[in-house]
C-alpha positions in Angstrom: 74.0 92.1 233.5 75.6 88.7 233.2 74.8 86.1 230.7 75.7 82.9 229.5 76.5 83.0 225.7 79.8 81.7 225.9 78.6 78.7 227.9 76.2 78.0 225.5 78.3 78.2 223.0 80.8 75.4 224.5 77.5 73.3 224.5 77.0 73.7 221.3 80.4 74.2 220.2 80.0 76.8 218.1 81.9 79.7 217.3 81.3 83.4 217.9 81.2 84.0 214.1 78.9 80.8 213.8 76.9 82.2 216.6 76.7 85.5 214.7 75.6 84.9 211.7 72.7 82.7 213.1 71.3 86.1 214.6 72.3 88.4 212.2 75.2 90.5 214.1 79.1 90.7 213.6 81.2 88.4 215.7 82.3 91.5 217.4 78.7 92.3 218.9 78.6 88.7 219.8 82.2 89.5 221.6 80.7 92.6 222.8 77.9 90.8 224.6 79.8 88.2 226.4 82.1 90.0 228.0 79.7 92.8 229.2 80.7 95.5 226.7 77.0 95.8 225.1 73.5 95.3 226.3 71.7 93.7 223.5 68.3 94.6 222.4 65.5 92.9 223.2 65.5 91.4 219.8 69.0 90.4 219.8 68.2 88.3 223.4 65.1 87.0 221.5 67.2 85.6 218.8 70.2 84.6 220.8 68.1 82.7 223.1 66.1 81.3 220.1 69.4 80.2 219.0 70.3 78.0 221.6 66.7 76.4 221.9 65.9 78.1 225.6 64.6 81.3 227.2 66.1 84.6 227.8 66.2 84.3 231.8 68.6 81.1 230.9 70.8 83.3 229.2 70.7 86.7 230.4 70.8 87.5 234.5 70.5 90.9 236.1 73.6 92.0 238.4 72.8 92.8 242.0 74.7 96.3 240.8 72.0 96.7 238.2 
């Protein structure tokens, strides 16, 4: 799965930690997430995408390999 969180994040300029502690994980899950370590929940994609004011398919894209 790719996403866009750290793209976002330039938008916005905001920091993993900042990004973080708007959705209530460590900076190292947000870490985690961008670079393709973790799979958030569903939950965590509701509240990242909440975060940066658009929808879930904006932020998180399905690999051809998945």
């Amino acid at each position: 799965m790719k996403n866009m969180i750290k793209v976002e994040r330039a938008k916005k300029n905001w920091t993993q930690a900042e990004l973080a502690d708007k959705v209530g994980v460590s900076r190292q899950s947000i870490n985690s997430i961008e670079i393709g370590k973790f799979i958030p929940s569903t939950i965590l994609a509701l509240k990242i995408a909440k975060a940066f004011e658009t929808s879930v398919e904006s932020i998180f894209q399905l690999d051809s390999t998945d």
